[in-house]
C-alpha positions as CSV (number, residue, x, y, z in Angstrom):
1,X,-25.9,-19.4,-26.1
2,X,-26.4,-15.4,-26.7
3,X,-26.4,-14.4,-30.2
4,X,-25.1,-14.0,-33.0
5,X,-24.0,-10.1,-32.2
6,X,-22.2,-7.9,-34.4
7,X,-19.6,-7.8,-32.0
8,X,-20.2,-11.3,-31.4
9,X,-21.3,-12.6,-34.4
10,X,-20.3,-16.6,-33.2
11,X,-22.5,-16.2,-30.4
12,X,-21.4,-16.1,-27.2
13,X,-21.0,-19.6,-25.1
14,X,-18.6,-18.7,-22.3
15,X,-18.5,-15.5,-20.0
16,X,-15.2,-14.8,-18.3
17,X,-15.5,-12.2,-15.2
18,X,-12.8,-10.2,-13.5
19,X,-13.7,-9.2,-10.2
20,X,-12.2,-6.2,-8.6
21,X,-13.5,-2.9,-10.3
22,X,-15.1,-5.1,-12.8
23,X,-17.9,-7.0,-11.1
24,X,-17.0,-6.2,-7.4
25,X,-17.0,-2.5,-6.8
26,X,-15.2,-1.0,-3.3
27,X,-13.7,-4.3,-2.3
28,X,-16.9,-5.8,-1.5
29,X,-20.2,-4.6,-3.4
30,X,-21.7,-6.9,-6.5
31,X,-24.5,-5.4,-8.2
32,X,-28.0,-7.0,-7.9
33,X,-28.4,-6.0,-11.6
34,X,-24.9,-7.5,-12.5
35,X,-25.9,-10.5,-10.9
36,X,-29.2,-10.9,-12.6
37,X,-27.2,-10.6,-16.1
38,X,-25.2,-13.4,-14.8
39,X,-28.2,-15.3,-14.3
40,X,-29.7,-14.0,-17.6
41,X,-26.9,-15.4,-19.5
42,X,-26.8,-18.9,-17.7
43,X,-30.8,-19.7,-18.2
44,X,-30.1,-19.0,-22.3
45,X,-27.4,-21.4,-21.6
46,X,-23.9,-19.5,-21.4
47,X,-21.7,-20.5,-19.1
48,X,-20.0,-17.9,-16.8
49,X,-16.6,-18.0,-14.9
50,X,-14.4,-16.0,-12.6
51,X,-11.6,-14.6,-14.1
52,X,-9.7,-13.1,-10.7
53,X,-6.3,-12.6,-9.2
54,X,-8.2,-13.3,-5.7
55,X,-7.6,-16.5,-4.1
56,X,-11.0,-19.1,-4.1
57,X,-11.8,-17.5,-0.3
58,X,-11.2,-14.5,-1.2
59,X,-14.1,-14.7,-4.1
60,X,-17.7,-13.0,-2.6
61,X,-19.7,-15.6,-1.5
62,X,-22.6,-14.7,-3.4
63,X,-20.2,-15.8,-6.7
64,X,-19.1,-19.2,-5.3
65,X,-22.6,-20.7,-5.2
66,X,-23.7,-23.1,-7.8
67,X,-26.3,-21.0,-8.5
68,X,-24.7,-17.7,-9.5
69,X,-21.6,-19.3,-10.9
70,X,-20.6,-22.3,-12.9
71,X,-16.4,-22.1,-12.5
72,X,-14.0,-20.0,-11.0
73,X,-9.8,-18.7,-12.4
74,X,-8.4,-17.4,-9.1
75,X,-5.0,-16.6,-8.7
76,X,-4.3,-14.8,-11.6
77,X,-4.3,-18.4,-13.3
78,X,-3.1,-20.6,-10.7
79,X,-6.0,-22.9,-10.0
80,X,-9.4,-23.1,-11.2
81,X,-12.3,-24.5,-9.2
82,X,-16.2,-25.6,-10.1
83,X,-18.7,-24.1,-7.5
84,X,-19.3,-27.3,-6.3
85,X,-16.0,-27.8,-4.6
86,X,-13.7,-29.2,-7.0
87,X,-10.5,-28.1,-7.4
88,X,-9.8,-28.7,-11.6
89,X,-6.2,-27.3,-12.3
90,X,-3.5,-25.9,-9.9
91,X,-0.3,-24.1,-11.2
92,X,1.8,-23.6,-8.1
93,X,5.3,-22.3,-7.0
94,X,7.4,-24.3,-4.9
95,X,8.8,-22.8,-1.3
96,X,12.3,-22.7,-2.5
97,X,11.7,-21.0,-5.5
98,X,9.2,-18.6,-3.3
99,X,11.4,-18.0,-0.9
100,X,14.7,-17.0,-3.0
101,X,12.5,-14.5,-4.4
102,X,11.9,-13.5,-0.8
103,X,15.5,-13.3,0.3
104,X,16.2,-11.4,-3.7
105,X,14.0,-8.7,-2.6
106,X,14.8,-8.2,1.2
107,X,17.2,-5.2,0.5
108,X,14.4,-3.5,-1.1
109,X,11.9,-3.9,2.4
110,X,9.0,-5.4,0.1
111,X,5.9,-6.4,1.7
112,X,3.9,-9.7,1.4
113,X,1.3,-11.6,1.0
114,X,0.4,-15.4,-0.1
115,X,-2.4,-17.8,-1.3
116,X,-1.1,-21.2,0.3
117,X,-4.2,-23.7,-0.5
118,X,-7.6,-22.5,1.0
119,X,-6.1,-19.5,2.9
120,X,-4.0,-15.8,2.1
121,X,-1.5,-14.8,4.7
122,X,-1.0,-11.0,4.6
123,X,1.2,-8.9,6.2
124,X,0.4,-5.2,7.1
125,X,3.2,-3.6,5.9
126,X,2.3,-4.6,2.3
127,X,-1.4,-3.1,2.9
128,X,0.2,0.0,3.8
129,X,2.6,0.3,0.4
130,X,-0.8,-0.3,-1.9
131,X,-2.4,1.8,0.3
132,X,1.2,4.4,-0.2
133,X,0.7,4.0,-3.6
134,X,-2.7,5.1,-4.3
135,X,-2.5,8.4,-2.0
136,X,-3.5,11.4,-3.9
137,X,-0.3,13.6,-4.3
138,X,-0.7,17.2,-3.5
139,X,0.7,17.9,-7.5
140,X,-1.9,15.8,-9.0
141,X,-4.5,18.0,-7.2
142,X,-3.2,21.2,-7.5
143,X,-2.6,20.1,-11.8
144,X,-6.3,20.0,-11.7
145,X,-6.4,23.3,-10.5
146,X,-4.3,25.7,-12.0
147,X,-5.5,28.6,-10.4
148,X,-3.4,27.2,-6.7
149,X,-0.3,27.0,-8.6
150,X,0.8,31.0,-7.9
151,X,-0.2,30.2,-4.3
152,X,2.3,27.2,-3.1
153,X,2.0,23.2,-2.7
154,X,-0.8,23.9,0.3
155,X,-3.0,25.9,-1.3
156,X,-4.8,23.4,-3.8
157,X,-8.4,24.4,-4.2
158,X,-10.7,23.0,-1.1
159,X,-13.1,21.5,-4.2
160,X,-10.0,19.5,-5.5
161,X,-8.3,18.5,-2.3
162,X,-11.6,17.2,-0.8
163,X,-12.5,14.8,-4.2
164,X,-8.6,13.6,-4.1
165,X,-8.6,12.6,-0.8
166,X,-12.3,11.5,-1.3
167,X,-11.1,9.2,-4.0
168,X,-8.0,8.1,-1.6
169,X,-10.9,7.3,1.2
170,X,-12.7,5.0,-0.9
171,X,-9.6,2.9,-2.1
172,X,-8.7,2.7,1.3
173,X,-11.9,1.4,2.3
174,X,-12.1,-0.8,-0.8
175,X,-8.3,-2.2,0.1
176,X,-9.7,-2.8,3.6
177,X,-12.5,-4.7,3.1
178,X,-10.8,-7.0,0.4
179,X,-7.9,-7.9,3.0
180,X,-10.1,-7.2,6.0
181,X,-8.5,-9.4,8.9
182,X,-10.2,-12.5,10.7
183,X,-12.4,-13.0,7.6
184,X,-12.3,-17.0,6.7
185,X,-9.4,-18.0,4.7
186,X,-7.6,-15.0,5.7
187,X,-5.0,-13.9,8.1
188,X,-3.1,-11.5,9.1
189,X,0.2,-11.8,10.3
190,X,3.9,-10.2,11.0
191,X,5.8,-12.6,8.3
192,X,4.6,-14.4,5.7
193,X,7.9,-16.4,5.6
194,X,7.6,-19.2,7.9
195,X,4.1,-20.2,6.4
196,X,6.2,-20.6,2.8
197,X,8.5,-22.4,4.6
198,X,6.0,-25.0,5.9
199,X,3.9,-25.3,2.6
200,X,3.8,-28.6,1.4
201,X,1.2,-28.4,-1.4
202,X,2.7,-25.5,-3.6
203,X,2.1,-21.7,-3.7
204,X,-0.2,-20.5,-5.9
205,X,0.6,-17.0,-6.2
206,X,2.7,-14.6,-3.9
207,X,1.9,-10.7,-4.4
208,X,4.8,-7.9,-3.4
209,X,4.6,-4.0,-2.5
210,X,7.2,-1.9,-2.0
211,X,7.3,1.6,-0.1
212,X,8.6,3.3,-3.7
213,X,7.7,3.1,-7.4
214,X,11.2,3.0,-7.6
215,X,12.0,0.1,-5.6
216,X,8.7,-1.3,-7.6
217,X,10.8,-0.6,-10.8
218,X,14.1,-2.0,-9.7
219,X,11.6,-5.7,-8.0
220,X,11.1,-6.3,-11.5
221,X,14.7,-6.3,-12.4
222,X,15.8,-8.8,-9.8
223,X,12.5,-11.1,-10.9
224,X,13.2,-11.1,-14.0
225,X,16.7,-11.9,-13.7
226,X,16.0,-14.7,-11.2
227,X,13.5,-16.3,-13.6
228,X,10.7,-18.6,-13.5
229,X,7.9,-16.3,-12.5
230,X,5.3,-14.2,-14.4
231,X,4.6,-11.1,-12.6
232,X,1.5,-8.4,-13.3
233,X,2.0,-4.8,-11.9
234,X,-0.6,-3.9,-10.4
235,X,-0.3,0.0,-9.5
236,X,3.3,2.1,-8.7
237,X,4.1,-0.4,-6.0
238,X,2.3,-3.8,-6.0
239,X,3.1,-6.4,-8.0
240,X,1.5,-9.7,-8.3
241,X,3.4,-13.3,-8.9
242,X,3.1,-16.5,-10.3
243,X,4.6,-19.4,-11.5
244,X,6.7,-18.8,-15.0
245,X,3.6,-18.6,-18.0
246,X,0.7,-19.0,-15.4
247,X,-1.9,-16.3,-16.3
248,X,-5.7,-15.8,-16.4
249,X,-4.8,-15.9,-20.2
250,X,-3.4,-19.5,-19.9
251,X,-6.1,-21.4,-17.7
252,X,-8.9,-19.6,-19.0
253,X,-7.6,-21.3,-22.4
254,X,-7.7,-24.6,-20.3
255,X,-11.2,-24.1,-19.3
256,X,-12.4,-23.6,-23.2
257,X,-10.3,-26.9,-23.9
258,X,-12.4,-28.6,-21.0
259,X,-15.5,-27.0,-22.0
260,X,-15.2,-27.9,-25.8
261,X,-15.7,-24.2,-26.6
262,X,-13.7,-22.5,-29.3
263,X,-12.2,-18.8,-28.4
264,X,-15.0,-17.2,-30.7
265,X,-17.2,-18.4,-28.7
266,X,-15.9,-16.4,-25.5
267,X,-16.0,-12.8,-24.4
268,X,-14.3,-11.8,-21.2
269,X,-14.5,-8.5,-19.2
270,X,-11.3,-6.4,-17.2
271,X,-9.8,-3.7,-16.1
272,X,-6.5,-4.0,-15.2
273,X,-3.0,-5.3,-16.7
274,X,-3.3,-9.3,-14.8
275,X,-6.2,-9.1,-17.5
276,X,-4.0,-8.3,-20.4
277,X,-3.7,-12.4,-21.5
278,X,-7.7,-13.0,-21.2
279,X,-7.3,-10.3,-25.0
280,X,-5.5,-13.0,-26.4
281,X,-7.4,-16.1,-25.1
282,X,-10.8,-14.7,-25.6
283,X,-12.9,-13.8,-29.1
284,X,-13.9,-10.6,-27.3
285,X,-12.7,-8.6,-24.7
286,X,-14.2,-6.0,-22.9
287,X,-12.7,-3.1,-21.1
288,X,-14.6,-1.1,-17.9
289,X,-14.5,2.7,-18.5
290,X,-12.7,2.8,-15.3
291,X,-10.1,0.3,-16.1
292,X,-6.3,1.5,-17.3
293,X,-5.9,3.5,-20.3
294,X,-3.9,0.5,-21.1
295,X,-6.0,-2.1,-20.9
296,X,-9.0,-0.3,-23.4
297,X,-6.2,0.3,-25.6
298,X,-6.2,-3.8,-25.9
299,X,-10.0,-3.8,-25.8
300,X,-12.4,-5.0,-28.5
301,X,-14.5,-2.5,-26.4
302,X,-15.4,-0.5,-23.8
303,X,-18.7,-0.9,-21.6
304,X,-19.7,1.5,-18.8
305,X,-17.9,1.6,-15.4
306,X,-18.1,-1.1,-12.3
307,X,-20.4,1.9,-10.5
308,X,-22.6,2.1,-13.4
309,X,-23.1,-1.5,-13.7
310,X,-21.1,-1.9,-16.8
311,X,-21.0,-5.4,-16.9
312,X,-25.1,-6.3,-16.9
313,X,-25.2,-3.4,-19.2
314,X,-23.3,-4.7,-21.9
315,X,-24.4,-8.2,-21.5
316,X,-28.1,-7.2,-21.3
317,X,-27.4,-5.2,-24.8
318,X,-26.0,-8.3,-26.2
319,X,-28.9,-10.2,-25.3
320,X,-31.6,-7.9,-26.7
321,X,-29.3,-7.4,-30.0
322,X,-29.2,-11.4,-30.3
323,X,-33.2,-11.0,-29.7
324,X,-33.4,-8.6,-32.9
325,X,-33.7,-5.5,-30.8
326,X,-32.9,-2.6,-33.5
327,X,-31.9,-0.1,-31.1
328,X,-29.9,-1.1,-27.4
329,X,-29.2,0.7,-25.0
């Protein structure tokens, strides 16, 4: 247990983890400091979870051992796992429901992907529309650079152009690496219909890109209408699916129930709207400086960025404020 805090002033019992731009930085990086916190936490006897819309292969390896981790909500909700294997909860779709959403959202060209047991089936065309979505557009770069705007749409200052299509790079390195093909439990391939056709043991959550925000915009529609999913939007064109009230929100409250802990008790950390229901589920939530404006709008507060270790740095704060420290930094 850490505490009492001011923030905190239950103590904290259970510590709930996003992963992408929370813990896991570029797709693929996890902090030796960050995971020494993690450790920190767990030898004064606070338990720490995953909190992620990945799949369980999808999770670093580092974070699946025993050692470093003592459960894991993947999925956006749809399962939770212990590190030693077991599989706890699952929350899946069926095919048929899956695949009418499919054949909803054909006229609209959407991309897929799908986390059918222990593997994700991707296809490239939905890489590409995140991948569309996060390009840096030549307005947003010139708007930070008013001097270009006398000067037409090319003439964007060579300092802003190069850090907006530096920041561009990077997200498509980090999208890369966290749907790099060939890794274990992972697989590319040209339609991810046939492999919802042939599940057998549910789908735990489907994702969808689209080559406009508008298309994006009118996905929702026809999900919504349809009924009996829960869907997260992700960026202008990526959306991400499961079943109907399945959220981290939702099985992170399961995990408390099967832990014995009381919400007070619980502080969890995000960035991003699939972690707007861990606000509600948790005593605490904290936001990453480089998470949404949304999402530290819901926060209790705001620790330093994923690059900047944000994570360790709050928790190590806690601890040395539990400790009696009169000034943390």
């Amino acid at each position: 247990m850490i505490g009492p805090t001011k923030l905190c002033p239950e103590g904290i019992g259970l510590v709930l983890l996003d992963l992408d731009d929370t813990v896991v930085a570029d797709g693929t990086k996890v902090s030796l400091r960050v995971v020494d916190a993690i450790n920190l936490a767990r030898e004064r006897g606070c338990m720490v979870a995953v909190a992620s819309g990945r799949s369980f292969s999808m999770v670093p390896e580092l974070l699946r051992r025993p050692e470093s981790m003592d459960y894991l909500v993947c999925a956006n909700g749809a399962a939770v796992y212990d590190t030693i294997g077991g599989t706890l909860l699952e929350h899946p779709m069926s095919s048929e429901l899956v695949l009418r959403l499919m054949d909803a959202l054909k006229p609209l060209h959407a991309g897929w992907y799908a986390f059918i047991g222990d593997m994700t089936y991707f296809e490239w065309r939905s890489f590409s529309y995140m991948l569309a979505g996060r390009a840096p557009s030549i307005k947003s770069i010139r708007a930070k650079d008013p001097t270009s705007q006398a000067r037409g749409p090319l003439a964007a200052s060579s300092k802003a152009l190069h850090t907006g299509m530096g920041r561009f790079v990077r997200r498509v390195a980090r999208t890369t690496r966290r749907m790099v093909v060939n890794e274990e439990g992972r697989e590319q391939v040209r339609s991810v219909r046939k492999y919802v056709e042939a599940a057998d043991s549910g789908i735990l959550k489907v994702g969808c890109s689209l080559p406009t925000s508008a298309a994006c915009d009118r996905a929702v529609e026809v999900i919504e209408h349809i009924g009996g999913f829960e869907v997260a939007r992700m960026g202008s064109h990526e959306l991400e699916i499961t079943a109907a009230g399945v959220t981290k929100g939702l099985s992170a409250r399961w995990l408390m129930d099967y832990l014995k802990i009381d919400p007070a008790y619980v502080v969890a950390f995000g960035d991003s709207k699939n972690d707007e229901m861990l606000r509600d589920a948790c005593g605490t939530f904290v936001a990453m400086s480089n998470g949404t404006d949304y999402i530290k709008g819901l926060a209790d507060d705001v620790c330093e960025s994923v690059y900047d270790d944000g994570v360790a740095r709050w928790l190590e704060r806690a601890m040395a404020e539990a400790d009696g420290a009169k000034h943390v930094q």
